[in-house]
C-alpha positions in Angstrom: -3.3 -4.7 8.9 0.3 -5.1 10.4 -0.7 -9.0 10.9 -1.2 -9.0 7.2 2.1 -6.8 6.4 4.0 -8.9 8.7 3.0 -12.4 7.3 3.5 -11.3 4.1 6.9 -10.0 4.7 7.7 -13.3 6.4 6.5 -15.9 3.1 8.9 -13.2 0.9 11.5 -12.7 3.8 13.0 -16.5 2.7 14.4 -15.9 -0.2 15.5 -11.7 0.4 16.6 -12.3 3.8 17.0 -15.5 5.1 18.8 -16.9 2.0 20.7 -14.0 1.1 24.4 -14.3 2.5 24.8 -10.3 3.1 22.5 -10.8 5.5 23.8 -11.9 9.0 22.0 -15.2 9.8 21.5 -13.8 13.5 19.5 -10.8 12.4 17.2 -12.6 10.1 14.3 -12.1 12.3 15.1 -8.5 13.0 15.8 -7.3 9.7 12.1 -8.7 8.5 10.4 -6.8 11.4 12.7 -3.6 10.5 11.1 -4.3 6.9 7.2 -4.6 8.2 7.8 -1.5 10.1 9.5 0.2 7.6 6.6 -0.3 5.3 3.7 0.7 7.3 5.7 3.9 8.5 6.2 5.1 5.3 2.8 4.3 4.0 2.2 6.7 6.7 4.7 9.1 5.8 3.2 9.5 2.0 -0.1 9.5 3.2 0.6 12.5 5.8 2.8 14.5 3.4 0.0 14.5 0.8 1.1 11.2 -1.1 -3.0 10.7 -0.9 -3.2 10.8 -5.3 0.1 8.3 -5.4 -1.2 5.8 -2.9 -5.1 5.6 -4.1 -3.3 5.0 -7.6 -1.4 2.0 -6.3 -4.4 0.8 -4.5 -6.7 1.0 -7.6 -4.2 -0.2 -9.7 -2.1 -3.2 -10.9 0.8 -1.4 -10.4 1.6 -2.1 -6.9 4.7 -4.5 -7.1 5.9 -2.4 -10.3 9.6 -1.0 -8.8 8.9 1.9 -11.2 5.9 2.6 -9.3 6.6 6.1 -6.9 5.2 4.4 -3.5 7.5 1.5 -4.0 10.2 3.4 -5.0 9.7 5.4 -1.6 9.2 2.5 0.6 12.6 0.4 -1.5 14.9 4.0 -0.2 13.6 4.3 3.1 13.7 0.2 4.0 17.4 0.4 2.0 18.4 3.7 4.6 16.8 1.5 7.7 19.2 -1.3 7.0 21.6 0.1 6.3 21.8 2.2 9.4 20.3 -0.3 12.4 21.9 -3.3 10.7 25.5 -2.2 9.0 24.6 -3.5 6.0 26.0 -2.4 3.1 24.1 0.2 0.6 24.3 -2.9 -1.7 22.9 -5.4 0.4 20.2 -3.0 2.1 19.0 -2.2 -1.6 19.2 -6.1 -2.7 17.1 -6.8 0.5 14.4 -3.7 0.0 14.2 -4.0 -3.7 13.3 -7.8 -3.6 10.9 -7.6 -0.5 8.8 -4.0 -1.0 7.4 -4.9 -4.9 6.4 -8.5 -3.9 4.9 -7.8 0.0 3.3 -4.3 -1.4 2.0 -6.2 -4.7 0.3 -9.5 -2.6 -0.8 -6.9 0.3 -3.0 -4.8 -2.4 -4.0 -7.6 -4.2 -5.1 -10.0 -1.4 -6.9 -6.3 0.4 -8.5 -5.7 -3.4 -10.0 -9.3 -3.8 -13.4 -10.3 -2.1 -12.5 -13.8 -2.3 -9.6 -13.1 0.6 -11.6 -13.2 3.7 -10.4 -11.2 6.5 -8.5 -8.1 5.3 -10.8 -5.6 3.3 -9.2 -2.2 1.5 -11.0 -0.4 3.9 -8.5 -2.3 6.7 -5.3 -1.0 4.9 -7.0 2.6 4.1 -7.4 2.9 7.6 -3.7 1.4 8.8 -2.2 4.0 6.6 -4.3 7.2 7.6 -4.4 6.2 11.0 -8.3 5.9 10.7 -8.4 9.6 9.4 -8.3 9.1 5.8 -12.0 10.0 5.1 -11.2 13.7 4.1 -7.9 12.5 2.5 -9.4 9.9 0.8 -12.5 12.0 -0.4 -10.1 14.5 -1.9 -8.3 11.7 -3.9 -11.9 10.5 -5.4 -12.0 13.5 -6.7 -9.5 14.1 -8.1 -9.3 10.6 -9.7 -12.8 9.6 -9.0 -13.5 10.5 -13.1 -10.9 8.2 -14.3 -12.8 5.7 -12.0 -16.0 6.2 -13.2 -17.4 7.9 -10.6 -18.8 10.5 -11.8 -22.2 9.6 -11.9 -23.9 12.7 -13.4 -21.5 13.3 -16.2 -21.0 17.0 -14.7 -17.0 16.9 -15.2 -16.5 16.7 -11.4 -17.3 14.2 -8.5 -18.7 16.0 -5.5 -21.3 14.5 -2.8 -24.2 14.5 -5.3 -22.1 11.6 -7.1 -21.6 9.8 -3.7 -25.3 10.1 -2.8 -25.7 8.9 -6.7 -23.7 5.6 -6.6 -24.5 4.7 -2.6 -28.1 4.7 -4.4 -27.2 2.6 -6.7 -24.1 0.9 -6.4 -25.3 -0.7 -3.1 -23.7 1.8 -0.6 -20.7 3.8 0.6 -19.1 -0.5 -0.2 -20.6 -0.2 -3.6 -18.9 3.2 -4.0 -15.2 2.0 -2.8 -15.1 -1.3 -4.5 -15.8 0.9 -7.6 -13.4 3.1 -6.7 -10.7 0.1 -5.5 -11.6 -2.4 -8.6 -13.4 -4.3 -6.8 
C-alpha cells in the first residue's frame, strides 16, 4: 500500500510541492516522502486510538478528499506539524502544502482501493496497511456499529452480529461479498 500512497503522492506532489515557491527546490523529494509517511502513520494513529468508526466512514464513503472530513482534517495538522518542524517551513506553507496534497492523495487512494476496475490494490490491501494486518476485531466492531447503515443486517434484527456475516458470506458470495458491500463496492 505505501507503493500506492507514495505514487500517488508523487502525481499530486507537482503542483503542492514542486511548483510551490515556499517550498525549497532542494527538498522537493524529501518533503513528498515526509508527506507519504505522514499519511500512513497517522492512518495508523486513528486507527490505534479507536479512529476505527471515522476511518471505515471515509472508506465507505465519497467523502475522502472532503477537507471537512475528520481523517483529512487529522492527516492536513499532523503533515502541516511535520513540515513545519523537519523542514522550517512556515505554518503557512506547511498548511498550503498539507491542505492541497492530503484531500486529493487520500480521495484517489480510496477511490482507486474501492474500484474493481483498478487491478492491483484491493480495500482489503489498505485495511490491512492501516491496522498493521490486525484490523479484523477493529474492523468487525466498526460493521457493527455501522454495518445497519450499510445494509448489512441481513435478518432485520436491529443489530449485525455473526449470524448476519454467516447470512451475507451465504449469499453475497463470501467474506468478499460481505466487504465490497460493506466498502461500496
Amino acid at each position: 500500500m505505501f507503493e500506492q500512497l507514495t505514487q500517488l503522492v508523487q502525481q499530486f506532489g507537482q503542483d503542492a510541492v514542486v511548483n510551490n515557491s515556499e517550498v525549497p527546490n532542494e527538498h522537493n523529494q524529501e518533503v513528498m516522502n515526509t508527506a507519504s509517511e505522514s499519511i500512513l502513520s497517522g492512518l495508523k494513529n486513528i486507527a490505534a486510538q479507536g479512529g476505527t468508526a471515522d476511518l471505515a466512514t471515509l472508506m465507505q464513503g465519497n467523502n475522502a478528499g472532503d477537507a471537512s472530513n475528520p481523517v483529512v482534517q487529522q492527516l492536513t495538522e499532523k503533515l502541516t506539524g511535520d513540515l513545519g518542524e523537519k523542514f522550517g517551513l512556515s505554518s503557512e506553507a506547511a498548511s498550503g502544502v498539507a491542505g492541497n496534497l492530503i484531500p486529493q492523495v487520500l480521495g484517489n487512494l480510496v477511490n482507486n482501493a474501492k474500484d474493481p476496475n483498478h487491478k492491483g490494490f484491493e480495500m482489503s490491501d489498505l485495511v490491512g496497511a492501516i491496522t498493521g494486518g490486525q484490523g479484523s476485531s477493529g474492523l468487525m466492531d466498526a460493521i457493527s456499529q455501522y454495518g445497519g447503515q450499510f445494509g448489512l443486517d441481513q435478518n432485520a434484527d436491529g443489530k449485525v452480529d455473526m449470524s448476519d456475516a454467516m447470512a451475507a458470506v451465504s449469499k453475497k458470495g463470501g467474506i468478499g461479498g460481505l466487504l465490497g458491500k460493506l466498502f461500496g463496492r
